[in-house]
N, C-alpha and C positions, 0 to 999 in steps of 0.2 A: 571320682565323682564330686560335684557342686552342688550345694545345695545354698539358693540362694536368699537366707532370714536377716537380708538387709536393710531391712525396714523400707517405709516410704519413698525413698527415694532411691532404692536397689539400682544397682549398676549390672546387678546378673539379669534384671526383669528385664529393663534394655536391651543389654545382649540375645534376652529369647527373645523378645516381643519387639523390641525395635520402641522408639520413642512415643509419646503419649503428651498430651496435655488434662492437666489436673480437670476434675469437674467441680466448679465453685456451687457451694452450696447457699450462699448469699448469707450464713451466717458466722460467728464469732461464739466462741466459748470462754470464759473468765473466769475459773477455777480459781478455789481457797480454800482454808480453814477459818474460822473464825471460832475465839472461846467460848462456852454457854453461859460462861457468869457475867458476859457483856448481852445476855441476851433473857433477859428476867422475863420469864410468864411463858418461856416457849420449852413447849415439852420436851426431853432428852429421848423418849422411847420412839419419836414419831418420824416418818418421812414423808417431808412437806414438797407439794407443788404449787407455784404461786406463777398465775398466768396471763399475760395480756394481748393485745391483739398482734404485737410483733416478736413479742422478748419472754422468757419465761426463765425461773428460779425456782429449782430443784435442790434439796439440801439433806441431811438426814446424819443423825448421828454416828460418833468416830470414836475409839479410843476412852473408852467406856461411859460414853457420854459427857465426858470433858469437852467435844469442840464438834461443832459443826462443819463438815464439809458440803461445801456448794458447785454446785455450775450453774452460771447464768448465759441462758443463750441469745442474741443479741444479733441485730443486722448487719453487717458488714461493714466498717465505715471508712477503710482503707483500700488501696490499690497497689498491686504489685506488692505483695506482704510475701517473705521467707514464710512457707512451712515446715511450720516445729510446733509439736504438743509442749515444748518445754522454755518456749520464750516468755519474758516477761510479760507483765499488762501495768496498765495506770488504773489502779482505785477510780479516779476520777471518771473513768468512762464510762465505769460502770454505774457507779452516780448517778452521770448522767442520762442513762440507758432505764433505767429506774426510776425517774424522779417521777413523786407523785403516785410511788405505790406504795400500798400499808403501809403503818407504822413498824410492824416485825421486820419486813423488807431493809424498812429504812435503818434503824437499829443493829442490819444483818449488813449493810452498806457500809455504816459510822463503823464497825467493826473490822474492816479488813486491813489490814499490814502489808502483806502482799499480796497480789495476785497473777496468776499466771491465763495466758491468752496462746489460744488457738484458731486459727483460722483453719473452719471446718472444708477440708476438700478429700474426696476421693478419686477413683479411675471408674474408669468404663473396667465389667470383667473383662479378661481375657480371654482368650479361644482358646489356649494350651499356658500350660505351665513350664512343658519339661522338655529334652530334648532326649539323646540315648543313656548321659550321664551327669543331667544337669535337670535339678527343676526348683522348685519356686515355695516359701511357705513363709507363713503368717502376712501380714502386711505387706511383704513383696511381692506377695501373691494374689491379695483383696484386700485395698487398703478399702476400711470401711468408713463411715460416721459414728459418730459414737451412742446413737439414740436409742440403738439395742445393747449396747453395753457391752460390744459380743468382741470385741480387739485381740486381745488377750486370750480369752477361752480360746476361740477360732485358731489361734497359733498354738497353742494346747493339744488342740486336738488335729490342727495338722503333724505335730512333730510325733505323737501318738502313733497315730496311722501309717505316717510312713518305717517309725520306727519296726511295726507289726510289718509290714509290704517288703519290706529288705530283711528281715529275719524269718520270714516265711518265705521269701523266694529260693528254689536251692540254685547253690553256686552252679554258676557254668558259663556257657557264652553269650547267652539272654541276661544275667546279671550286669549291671542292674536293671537296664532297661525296662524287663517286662516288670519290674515292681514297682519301678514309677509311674511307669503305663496304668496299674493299677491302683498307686497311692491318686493319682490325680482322675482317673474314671471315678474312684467314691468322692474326692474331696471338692473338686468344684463345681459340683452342679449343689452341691448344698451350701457351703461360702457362698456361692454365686446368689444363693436365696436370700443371703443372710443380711451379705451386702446391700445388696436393691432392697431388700425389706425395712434394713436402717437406713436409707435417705427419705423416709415417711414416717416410719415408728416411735415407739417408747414416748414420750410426753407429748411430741407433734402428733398424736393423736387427739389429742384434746384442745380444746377450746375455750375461749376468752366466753362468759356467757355475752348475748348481745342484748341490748345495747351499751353496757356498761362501757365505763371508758377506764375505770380505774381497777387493776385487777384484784385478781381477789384470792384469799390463801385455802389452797386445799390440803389440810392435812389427810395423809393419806396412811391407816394403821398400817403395823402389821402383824400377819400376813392379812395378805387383801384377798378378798374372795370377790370374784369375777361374778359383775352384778347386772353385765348385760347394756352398762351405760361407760362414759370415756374414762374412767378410772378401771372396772373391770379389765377393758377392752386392754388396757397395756399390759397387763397379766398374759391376760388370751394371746398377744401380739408376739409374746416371748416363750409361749409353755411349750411351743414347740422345738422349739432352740434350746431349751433347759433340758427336757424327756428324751433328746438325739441322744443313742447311744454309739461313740463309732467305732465300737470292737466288734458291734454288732452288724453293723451296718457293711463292715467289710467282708463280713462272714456272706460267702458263695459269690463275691466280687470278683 
């Protein structure tokens, strides 16, 4: 049996599915840490959204409130870019991606060291994962966006499920087939949600107020109670994804 948690660029997903091209999502992500004693007057308990009409800065405290980690998401400004979560980025882009928002913004800018860049792409889902003794999980299976924050979990609880689907199948001459038959009837019609739900969600829910031009900082408590407006709403956007339970869910599958 194969099981193929080759990340993004899986060479087993290939082999099931045969070849693909990425779907660009027209933006860039610029991830860091930066320290809190480079950042005077900004609170250590809070997680901040600051947002404007194309680029938005998300941050919140790390490491017992020592250091701020950020993503700024940002328009595209390359062509033909390697995807990797793990390549460098230039300070300066983000700068420039930036310029002319708040002072805290700018401050959380003067501060970075390094940064790392992503160019945000996912796939179309797929129609199958698995074949008789081969199938597919996390990321090689649904590479997502990151806007529901779900990457990681989602490979969690595929390796969960199937772990349950092959130790609950009995041995014989249907092993393993009928279990992956079954790890993949529970698991991708819900990734498949999750997926398509993060090329929308989590902060791209929310908006620049208009007409402003220079954005503006939304501290956002926590925990956040869902208030019915676009802060609420990325709560709401996730409660679902949070409350799945999949021991449960495979239960009479």
């Amino acid at each position: 049996m194969l099981i193929g948690a080759d990340g993004v660029h899986s060479v087993v997903r290939r082999a099931v599915a045969g070849p693909e091209t990425p779907v660009s999502s027209g933006s860039v992500a610029y991830r860091g840490v930066v320290p809190f004693d480079a950042l005077p007057g900004l609170a250590r308990d809070t997680m901040f959204v600051w947002l404007g009409p194309s680029s938005r800065l998300l941050g919140y405290p790390v490491a017992g409130g020592r250091l701020l980690t950020f993503v700024s998401i940002v328009p595209e400004d390359g062509d033909g870019e390697a995807e990797s979560w793990s390549a460098y980025g230039d300070a300066r882009a983000v700068a420039r991606a930036l310029t002319g928002w708040e002072p805290d913004v700018r401050r959380i800018v003067s501060a970075i060291d390094a940064v790392g860049r992503w160019v945000l792409r996912d796939r179309a889902p797929l129609e199958r994962w698995s074949t008789a003794r081969t199938t597919l999980l996390g990321d090689a299976a649904h590479p997502m966006l990151p806007h529901h924050g779900q990457g990681a979990n989602q490979a969690i609880e595929d390796a969960a499920a199937l772990a349950l689907c092959l130790g609950q199948e009995p041995r014989g001459p249907g092993w393993p087939e009928a279990a992956l038959r079954r790890y993949e009837q529970v698991r991708r019609p819900h990734t498949t949600r999750v997926q398509l739900g993060s090329r929308g969600g989590g902060s791209l829910r929310l908006h620049a107020p208009e007409p402003a031009r220079v954005p503006c900082s939304t501290p956002l408590p926590r925990p956040a109670a869902p208030r019915g407006d676009g802060l609420g709403s990325m709560v709401e956007d996730v409660g679902w994804i949070q409350s799945y339970d999949v021991e449960a869910a495979l239960t009479g599958a």
